[in-house]
ChimeraX commands (.cxc) that place a marker at each C-alpha (Angstrom):
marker #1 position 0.00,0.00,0.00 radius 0.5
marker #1 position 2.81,2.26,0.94 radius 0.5
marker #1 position 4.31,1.91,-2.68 radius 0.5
marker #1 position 0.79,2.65,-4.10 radius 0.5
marker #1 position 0.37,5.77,-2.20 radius 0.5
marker #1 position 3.93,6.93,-3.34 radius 0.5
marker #1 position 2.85,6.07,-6.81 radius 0.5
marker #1 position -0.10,7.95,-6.80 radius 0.5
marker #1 position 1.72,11.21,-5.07 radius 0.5
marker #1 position 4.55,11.24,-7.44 radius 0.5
marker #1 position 2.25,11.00,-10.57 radius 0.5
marker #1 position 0.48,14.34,-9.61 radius 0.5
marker #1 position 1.83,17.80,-11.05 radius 0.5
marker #1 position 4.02,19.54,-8.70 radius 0.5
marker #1 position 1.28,22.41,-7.23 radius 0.5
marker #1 position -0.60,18.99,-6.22 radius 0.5
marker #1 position 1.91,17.53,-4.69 radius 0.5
marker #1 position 2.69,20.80,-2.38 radius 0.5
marker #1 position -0.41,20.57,-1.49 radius 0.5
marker #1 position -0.87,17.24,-0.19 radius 0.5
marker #1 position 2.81,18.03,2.29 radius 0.5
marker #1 position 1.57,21.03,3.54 radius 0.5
marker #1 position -2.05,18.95,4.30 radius 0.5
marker #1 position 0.27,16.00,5.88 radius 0.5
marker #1 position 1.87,18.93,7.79 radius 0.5
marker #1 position -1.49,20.48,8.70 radius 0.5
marker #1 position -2.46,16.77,10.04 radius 0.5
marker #1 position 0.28,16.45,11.96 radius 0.5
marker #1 position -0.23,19.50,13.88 radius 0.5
marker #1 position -3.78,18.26,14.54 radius 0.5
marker #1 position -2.94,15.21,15.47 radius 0.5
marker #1 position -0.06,15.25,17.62 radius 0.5
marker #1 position 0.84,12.38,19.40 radius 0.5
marker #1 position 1.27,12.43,23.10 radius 0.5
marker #1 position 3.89,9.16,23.16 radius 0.5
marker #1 position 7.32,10.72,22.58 radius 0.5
marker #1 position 9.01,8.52,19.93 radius 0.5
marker #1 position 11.65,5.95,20.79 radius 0.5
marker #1 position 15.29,7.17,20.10 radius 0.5
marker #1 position 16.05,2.84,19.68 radius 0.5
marker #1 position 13.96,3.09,16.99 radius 0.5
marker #1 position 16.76,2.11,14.48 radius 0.5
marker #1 position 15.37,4.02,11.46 radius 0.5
marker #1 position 17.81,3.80,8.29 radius 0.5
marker #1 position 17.29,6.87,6.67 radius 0.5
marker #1 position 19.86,6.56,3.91 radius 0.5
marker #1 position 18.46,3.06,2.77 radius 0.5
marker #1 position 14.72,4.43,2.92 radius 0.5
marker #1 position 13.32,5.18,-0.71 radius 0.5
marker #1 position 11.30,7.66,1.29 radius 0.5
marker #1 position 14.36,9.71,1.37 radius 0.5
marker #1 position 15.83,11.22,-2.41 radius 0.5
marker #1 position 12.77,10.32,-3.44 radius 0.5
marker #1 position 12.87,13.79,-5.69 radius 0.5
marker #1 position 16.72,12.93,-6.50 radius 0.5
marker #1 position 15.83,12.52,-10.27 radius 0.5
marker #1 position 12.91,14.71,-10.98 radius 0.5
marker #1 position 13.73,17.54,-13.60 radius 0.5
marker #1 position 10.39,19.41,-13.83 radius 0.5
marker #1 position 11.07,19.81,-9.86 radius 0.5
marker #1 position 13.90,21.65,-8.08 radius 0.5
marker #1 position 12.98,19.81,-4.70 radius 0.5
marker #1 position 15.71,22.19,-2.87 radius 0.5
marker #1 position 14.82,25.25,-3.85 radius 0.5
marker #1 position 11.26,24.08,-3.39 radius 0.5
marker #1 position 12.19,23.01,0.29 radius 0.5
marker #1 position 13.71,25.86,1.16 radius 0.5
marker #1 position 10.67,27.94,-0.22 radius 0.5
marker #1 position 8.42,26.49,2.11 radius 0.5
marker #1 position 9.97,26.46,4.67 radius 0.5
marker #1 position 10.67,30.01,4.34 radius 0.5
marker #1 position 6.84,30.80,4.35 radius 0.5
marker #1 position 5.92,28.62,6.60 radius 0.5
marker #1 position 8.04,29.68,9.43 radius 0.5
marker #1 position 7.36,33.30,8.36 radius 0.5
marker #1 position 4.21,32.29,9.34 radius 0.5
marker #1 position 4.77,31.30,12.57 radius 0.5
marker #1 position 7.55,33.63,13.90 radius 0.5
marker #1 position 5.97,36.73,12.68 radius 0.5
marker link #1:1,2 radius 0.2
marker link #1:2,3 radius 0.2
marker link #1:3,4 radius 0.2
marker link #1:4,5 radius 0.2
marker link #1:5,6 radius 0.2
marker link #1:6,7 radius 0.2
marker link #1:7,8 radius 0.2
marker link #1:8,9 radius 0.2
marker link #1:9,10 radius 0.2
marker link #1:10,11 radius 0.2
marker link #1:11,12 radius 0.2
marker link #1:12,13 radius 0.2
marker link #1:13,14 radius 0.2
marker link #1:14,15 radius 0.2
marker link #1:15,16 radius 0.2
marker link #1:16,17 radius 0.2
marker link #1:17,18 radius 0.2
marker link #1:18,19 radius 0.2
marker link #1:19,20 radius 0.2
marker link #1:20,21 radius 0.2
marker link #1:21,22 radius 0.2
marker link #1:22,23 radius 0.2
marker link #1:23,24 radius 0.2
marker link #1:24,25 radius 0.2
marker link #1:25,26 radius 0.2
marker link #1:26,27 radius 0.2
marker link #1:27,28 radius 0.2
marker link #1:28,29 radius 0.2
marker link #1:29,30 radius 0.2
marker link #1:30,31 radius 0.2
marker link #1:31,32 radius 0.2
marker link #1:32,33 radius 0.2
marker link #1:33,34 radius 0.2
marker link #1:34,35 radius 0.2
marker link #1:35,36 radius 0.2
marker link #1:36,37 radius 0.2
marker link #1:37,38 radius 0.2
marker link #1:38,39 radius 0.2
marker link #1:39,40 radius 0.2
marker link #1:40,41 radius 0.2
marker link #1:41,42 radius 0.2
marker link #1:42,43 radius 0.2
marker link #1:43,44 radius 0.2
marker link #1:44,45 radius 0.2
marker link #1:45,46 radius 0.2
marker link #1:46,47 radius 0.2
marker link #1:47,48 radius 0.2
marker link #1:48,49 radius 0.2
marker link #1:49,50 radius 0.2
marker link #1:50,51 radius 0.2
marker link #1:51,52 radius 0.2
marker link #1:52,53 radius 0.2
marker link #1:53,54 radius 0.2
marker link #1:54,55 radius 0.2
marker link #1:55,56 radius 0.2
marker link #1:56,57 radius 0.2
marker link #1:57,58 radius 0.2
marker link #1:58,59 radius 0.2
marker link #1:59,60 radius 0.2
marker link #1:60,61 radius 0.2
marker link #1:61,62 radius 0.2
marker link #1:62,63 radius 0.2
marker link #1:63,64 radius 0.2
marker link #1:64,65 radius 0.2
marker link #1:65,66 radius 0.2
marker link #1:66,67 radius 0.2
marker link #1:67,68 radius 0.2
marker link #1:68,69 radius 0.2
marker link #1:69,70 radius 0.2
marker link #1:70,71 radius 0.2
marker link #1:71,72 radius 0.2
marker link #1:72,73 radius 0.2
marker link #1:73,74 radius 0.2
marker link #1:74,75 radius 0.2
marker link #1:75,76 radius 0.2
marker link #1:76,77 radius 0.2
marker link #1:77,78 radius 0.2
marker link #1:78,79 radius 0.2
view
């Protein structure tokens, strides 16, 4: 299911696919666990195709992109 849901996300245009982070973001806020998460977890970031996912993409510079929302979004909440 995971790889279905990746599918799906990286087959929308680019304005789509904003919007469906800054809804996951939104979500998150909402719904923010109480249960702080375990630092054992063992999570291997490099090996996760989660991570670089964008690595490739040419209609989509994923940096500048990431550093443009950030910059609004923390505009947002710092002043």
């Amino acid at each position: 299911m995971t790889h279905e849901i990746l599918g799906e996300f990286l087959s929308l245009p680019a304005e789509a696919q904003s919007q469906v982070v800054s809804l996951i973001a939104f979500l998150k806020q909402k719904y923010i666990y109480s249960e702080p998460l375990s630092a054992s977890s063992n999570v291997d970031l490099v090996n996760d195709p989660f991570v670089g996912m964008w690595r490739d993409r040419q209609d989509l510079d994923s940096t500048t992109w990431v550093r443009n929302l950030r910059e609004s979004e923390w505009s947002k909440t710092n002043g």
